[in-house]
Every structure is written in structure tokens, then in C-alpha cells.
C-alpha positions in Angstrom: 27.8 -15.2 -26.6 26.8 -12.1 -24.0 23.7 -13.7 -21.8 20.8 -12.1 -21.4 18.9 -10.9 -18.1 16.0 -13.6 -17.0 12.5 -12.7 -15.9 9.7 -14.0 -13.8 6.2 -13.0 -12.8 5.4 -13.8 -9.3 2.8 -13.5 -6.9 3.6 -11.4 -3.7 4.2 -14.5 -1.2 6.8 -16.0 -3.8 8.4 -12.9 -2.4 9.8 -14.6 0.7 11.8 -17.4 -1.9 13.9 -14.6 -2.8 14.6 -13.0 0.6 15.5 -16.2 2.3 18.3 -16.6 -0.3 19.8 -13.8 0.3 22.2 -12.8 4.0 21.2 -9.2 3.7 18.6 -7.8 1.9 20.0 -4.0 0.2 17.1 -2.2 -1.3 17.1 0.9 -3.9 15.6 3.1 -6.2 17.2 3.0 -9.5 15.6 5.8 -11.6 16.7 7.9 -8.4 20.3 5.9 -7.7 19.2 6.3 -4.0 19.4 3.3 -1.5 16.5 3.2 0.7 16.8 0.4 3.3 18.9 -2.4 4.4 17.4 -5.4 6.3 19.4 -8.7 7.6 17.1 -11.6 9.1 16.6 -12.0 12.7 15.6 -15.0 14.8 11.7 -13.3 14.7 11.8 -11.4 11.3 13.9 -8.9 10.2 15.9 -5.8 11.7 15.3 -3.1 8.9 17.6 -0.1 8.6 16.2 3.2 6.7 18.9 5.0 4.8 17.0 6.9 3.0 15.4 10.9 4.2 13.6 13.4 3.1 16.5 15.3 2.5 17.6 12.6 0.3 14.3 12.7 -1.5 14.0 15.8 -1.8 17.4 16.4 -3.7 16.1 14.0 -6.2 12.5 14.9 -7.1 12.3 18.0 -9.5 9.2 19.7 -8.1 6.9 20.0 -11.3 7.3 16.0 -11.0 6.6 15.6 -7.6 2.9 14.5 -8.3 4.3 11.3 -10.3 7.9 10.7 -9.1 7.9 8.9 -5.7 8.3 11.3 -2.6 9.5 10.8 0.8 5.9 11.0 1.6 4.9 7.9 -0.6 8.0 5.6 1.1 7.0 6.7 4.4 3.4 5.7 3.6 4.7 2.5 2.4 5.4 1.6 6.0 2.0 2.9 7.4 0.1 0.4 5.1 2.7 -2.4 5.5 1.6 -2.3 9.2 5.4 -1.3 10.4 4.0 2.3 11.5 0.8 2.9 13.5 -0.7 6.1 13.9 0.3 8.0 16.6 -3.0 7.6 19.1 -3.7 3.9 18.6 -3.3 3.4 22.2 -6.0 6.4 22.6 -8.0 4.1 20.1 -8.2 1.2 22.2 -9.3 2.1 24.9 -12.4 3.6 23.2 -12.8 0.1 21.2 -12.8 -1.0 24.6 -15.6 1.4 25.4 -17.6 0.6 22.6 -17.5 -3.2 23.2 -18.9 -2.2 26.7 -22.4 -0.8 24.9 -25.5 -3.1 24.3 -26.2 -2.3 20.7 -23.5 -3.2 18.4 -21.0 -1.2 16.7 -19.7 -1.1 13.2 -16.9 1.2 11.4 -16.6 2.9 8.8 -13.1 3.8 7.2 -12.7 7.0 5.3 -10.5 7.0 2.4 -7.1 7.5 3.6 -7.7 4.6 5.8 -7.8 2.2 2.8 -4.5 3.5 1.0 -2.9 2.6 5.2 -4.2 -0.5 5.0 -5.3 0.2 8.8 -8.4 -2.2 9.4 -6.7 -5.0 7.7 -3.5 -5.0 9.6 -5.1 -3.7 13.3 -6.3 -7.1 14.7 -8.4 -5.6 17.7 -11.0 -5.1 14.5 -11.0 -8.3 13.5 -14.7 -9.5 13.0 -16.0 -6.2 13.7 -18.6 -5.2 10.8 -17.0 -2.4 8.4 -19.5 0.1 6.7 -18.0 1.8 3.3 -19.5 4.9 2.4 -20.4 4.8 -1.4 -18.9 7.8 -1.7 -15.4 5.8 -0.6 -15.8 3.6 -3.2 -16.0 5.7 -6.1 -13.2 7.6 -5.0 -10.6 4.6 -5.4 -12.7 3.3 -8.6 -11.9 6.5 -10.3 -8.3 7.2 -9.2 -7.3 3.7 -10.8 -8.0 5.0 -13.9 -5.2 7.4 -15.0 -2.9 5.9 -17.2 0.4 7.3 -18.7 0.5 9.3 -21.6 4.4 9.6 -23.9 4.8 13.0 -23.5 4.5 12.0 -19.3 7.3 9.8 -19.7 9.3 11.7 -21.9 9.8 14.2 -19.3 10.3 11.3 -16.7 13.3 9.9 -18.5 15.0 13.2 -18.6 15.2 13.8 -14.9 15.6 10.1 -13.8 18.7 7.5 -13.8 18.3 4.2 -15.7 15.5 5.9 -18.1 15.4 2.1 -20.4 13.6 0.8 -17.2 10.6 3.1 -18.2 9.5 0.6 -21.3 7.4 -0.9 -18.7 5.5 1.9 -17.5 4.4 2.6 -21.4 0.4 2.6 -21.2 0.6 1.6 -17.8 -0.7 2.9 -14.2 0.4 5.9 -13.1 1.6 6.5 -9.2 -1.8 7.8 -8.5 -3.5 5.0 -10.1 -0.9 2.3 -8.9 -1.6 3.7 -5.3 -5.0 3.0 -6.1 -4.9 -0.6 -7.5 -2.3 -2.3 -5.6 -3.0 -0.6 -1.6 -6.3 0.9 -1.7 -8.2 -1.7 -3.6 -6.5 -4.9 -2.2 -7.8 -3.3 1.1 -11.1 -3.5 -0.1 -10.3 -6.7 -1.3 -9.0 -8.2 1.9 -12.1 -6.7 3.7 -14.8 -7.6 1.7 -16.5 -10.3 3.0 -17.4 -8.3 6.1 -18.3 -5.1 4.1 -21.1 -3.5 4.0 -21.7 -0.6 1.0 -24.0 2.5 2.2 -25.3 4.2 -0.9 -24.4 8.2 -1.5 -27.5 10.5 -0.3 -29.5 11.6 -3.1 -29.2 15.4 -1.9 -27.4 18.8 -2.2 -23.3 18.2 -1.1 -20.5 21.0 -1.6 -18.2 18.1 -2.0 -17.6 14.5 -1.7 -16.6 14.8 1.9 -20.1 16.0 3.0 -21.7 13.3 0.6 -19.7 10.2 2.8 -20.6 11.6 5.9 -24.6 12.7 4.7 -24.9 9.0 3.8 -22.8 7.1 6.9 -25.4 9.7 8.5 -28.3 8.1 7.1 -27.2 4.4 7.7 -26.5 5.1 11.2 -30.1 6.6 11.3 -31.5 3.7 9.7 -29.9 0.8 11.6 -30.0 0.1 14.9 -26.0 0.0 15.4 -23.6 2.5 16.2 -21.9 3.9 13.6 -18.0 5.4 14.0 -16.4 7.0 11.3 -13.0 6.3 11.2 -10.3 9.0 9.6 -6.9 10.0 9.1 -8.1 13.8 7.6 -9.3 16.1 10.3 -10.8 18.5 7.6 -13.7 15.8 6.9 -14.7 16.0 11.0 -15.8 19.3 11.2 -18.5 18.2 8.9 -19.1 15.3 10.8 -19.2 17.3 13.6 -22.0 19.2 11.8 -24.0 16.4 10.6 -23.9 14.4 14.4 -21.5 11.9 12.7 -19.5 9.8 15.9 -16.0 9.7 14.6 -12.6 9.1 15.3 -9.5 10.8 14.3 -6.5 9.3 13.6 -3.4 11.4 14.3 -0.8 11.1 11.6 2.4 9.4 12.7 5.6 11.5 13.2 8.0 8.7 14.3 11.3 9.0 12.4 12.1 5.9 9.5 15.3 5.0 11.2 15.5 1.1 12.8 12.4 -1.4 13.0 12.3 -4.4 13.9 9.8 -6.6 11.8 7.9 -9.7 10.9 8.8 -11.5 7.5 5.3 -10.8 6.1 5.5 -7.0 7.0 9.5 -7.3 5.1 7.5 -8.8 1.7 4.4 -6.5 2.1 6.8 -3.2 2.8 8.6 -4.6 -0.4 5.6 -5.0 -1.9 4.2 -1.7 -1.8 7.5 -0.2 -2.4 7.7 -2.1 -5.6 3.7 -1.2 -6.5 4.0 2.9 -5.5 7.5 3.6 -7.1 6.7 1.2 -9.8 10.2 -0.5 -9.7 12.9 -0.8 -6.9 16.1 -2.9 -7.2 16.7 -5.6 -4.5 20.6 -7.0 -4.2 20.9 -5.8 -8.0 17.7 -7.5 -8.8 14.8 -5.4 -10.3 10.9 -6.2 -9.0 8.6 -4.2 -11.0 5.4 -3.8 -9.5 4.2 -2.3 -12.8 4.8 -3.7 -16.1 3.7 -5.0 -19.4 1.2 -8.3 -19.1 0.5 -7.0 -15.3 -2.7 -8.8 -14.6 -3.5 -9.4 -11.2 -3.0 -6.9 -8.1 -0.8 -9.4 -6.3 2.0 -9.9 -9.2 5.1 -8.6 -9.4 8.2 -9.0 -12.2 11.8 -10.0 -11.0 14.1 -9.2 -13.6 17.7 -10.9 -12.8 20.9 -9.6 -14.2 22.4 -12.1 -16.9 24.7 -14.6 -15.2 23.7 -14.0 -11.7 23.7 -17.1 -8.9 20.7 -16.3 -7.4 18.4 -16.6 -10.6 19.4 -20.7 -10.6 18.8 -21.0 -6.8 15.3 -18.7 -7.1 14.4 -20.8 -9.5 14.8 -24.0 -8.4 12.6 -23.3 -5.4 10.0 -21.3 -6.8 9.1 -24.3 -9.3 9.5 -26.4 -6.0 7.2 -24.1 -4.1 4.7 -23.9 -7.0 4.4 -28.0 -7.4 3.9 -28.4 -3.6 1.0 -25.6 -3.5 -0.9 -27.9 -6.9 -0.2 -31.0 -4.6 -1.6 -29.3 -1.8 -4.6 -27.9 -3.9 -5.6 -31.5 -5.2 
């Protein structure tokens, strides 16, 4: 009698049982075929070694799919806002935090939206504690990109340009990469956040766009409160209207540093895999599949491991998850 392939939902943490089983940690994309990264453990962390290029990518992704199939773009971005790369004037950035801290009235920030999809304030610890301001404006923008869900015919023309086409059963009435980038970065962002944020409504005026609106209403809370307001941003087209409207602002300058070797943390390792597995929607780890989409998905954190039948690891995962799991109720009591 042929075995079937086991499954488990997990919450991100539970990540780590599964990477300290394994010697070396082989990561792919299987509706592409295309290996991404390999990572072996270090005495700190992990040393991580990108395969993967744009070129790579690029050879893969049929244009007119570009918008849903992941890009180079999106695994690059999965490092920003796993904390691995930093903009490129962070240093420049410090030493105007240092500035600030220097003034008498207090100062609060106020992330545009790009900030939240790089998971920037949460993982920059010289802003830890620092009051952060979210334009209303912000909000709405992530609320309303969670919403797009995939239609048949989308997925229909997915599974004839992709490998592995079964593995798109999941996706069926499910997130697309828009809406996943939404959920699972931007809006755990806010989530991790939110006991120090503070929402300032949208301006109740004329606005060519939704730009103008975020800055017209960070505008009018810095107006209204007797702390210093900075607007922080990744998008230099939103400053000239800050510029226009007397907004203080800072501009973050894109990073350009090559995906090639990094040496990182073991949370960064599960949070890189973790957004991997949440923007592609599936990637394949030492043959085993974590699907951050899939049928049943309820919480941001969860993720599906799908083992092939017969394999070693399942047993071993297993074993320590339930461990893990009984400790933590223990613990809890």
C-alpha cells in the first residue's frame, strides 16, 4: 500500500523545529523549478547563500503574469522586511534620530506605506518606544489591497506557464500575491506596532490623490499637537508634496546591495522563510512544501508543511513539535 504525503499547520515560530533538524537548509520555488537559497547553521545563526538572480527570474516570469507570479523584486523585498537588508542611508538616519532626541519637544514618526510592507520600524530597534503616527490614509491602503482574491480563469492561466500546477488547489478562492503581501507583511506590521500607534484621521478636503491626503492629514496632526512630526518614506514621489505642504520628512533610499552571502540570526532565517512562503504563496524546503497560503488558512502567523510520503524528517518534526506544543500549555498554566 503507496503512503500518502502528511500535513501540518503551524505557527511561524514552530518554524525553527524544522530548521534545527535539518544540516543544511536548500530552499526553492517549485511552480518555477528554481532554487533560491542555501543556508547551513553557524555558531550565531545562519550563513545564507542566494542562488537565485534576476536573470534567473526573469527567464521564468511570462510578463503579462508578472503582477501575480513572484518577481525578483518580491524575493528581494522578502529580505528587506525580514530585517537582512537595510536601506541604503540608515547610517544617514541615525544620526538625525540622534538629532531629534537632542530637541525639547518630543518627536513621533510616521511611516508611509512602503514602510509597512519592509517591516522597517518593527525590526530598526533605535525606534523602539518612539511613538508612531499612521496616517488614515495608510490604513486604508493595506485594508483594501487584502481584499483581492483569485478568480479560475486567474489560475487557469497560472497553471499553464508554471511547474508543479496540482500545487495550485490551494490557492483556489484564496489571496492573491497582492493581497497576501498585504495580510501577512503589511498588516502583521501594524500588528506588531500597535500598541504604540496612533491613527490620524484623512482631512476632510480637496486631494488629487491619496498621497496628498496622508500628508494633508500628518500635516494637520503635526499642527495640532505639540510634537514633532517626521514622515518616514521609502517613495520620493510622495516628498515633493510634503515638501509643498511643510511636511518634515525623511527619505529612505532604496537598497542596491547585491543578494549574494549574509550572514544571519535564526529569527531573521524563519522570518525570511516566512515571507518567502507568504509572498510566493508556496516554496519547497529540503523537498518539503510550506504553503503560506492555503485552504483552512486562518491566522496571519500559520503556515502548512506538507511532507513527502515516507520521509524521516516528518517522524522526527513530529515528535518535537507535539513536545514543543505541551511545554508551551505547561508554561501557559
Amino acid at each position: 500500500m503507496r503512503m500518502r504525503e502528511t500535513s501540518e499547520v503551524i505557527e511561524k515560530p514552530e518554524l525553527q523545529i524544522l530548521l534545527n533538524l535539518l544540516p543544511e537548509i536548500r530552499v526553492s520555488y517549485p511552480l518555477y523549478g528554481l532554487p533560491l537559497l542555501r543556508a547551513k547553521p553557524t555558531e550565531t545563526g545562519y550563513l545564507v547563500n542566494v542562488v537565485a538572480g534576476r536573470r534567473e527570474f526573469n527567464e521564468k516570469v511570462p510578463e503579462y503574469l508578472s503582477n501575480e507570479l513572484p518577481t525578483y523584486t518580491d524575493f528581494y523585498e522578502c529580505f528587506i522586511s525580514a530585517g537582512i537588508i537595510r536601506y541604503d542611508n540608515v547610517d544617514d538616519f541615525m544620526q538625525t534620530l540622534e538629532l531629534y532626541e537632542r530637541l525639547k519637544k518630543g518627536v513621533v514618526f510616521a511611516p508611509d506605506t512602503n514602510l509597512f510592507y519592509h517591516r522597517f520600524i518593527s525590526s530598526f530597534r533605535p525606534l523602539d518606544g518612539y511613538q508612531i503616527v499612521v496616517a488614515e490614509g495608510v490604513r486604508k491602503e493595506i485594508e483594501n489591497a487584502m481584499n483581492y482574491k483569485y478568480r479560475n480563469k486567474q489560475l487557469d492561466e497560472i497553471r499553464r506557464e508554471v511547474q508543479n500546477a496540482s500545487l495550485l488547489r490551494e490557492f483556489s478562492n484564496r489571496r492573491t500575491k497582492k493581497s497576501r503581501k498585504a495580510a501577512y507583511i503589511a498588516l502583521k506590521e501594524f500588528e506588531a506596532l500597535k500598541s504604540r500607534i496612533i491613527i490620524a484621521e484623512s482631512v476632510n478636503e480637496p486631494a488629487h490623490n491619496n498621497d496628498e491626503i496622508i500628508v494633508k492629514s500628518l500635516k494637520r496632526y503635526d499642527r495640532m499637537t505639540p510634537t514633532l512630526l517626521i514622515f518616514l518614506t521609502a517613495d520620493i514621489a510622495i516628498t515633493d508634496v510634503a515638501e509643498m505642504e511643510g511636511l518634515e520628512y525623511f527619505l529612505f533610499e532604496y537598497p542596491r546591495r547585491e543578494l549574494r552571502r549574509h550572514e544571519v540570526s535564526a529569527y531573521q532565517l524563519r522570518t525570511l522563510l516566512f515571507n518567502l512562503a507568504a509572498v510566493f504563496g508556496v516554496i519547497e524546503v529540503n523537498g518539503i512544501l510550506i504553503f503560506g497560503e492555503f485552504g483552512g488558512k486562518r491566522g496571519l502567523n500559520e503556515l502548512k508543511v506538507v511532507f513527502p510520503a515516507e520521509n524521516r524528517t516528518y517522524h522526527e518534526f513530529i515528535f518535537h513539535l507535539k513536545l514543543s506544543r505541551k511545554l508551551m500549555e505547561i508554561m501557559g498554566k
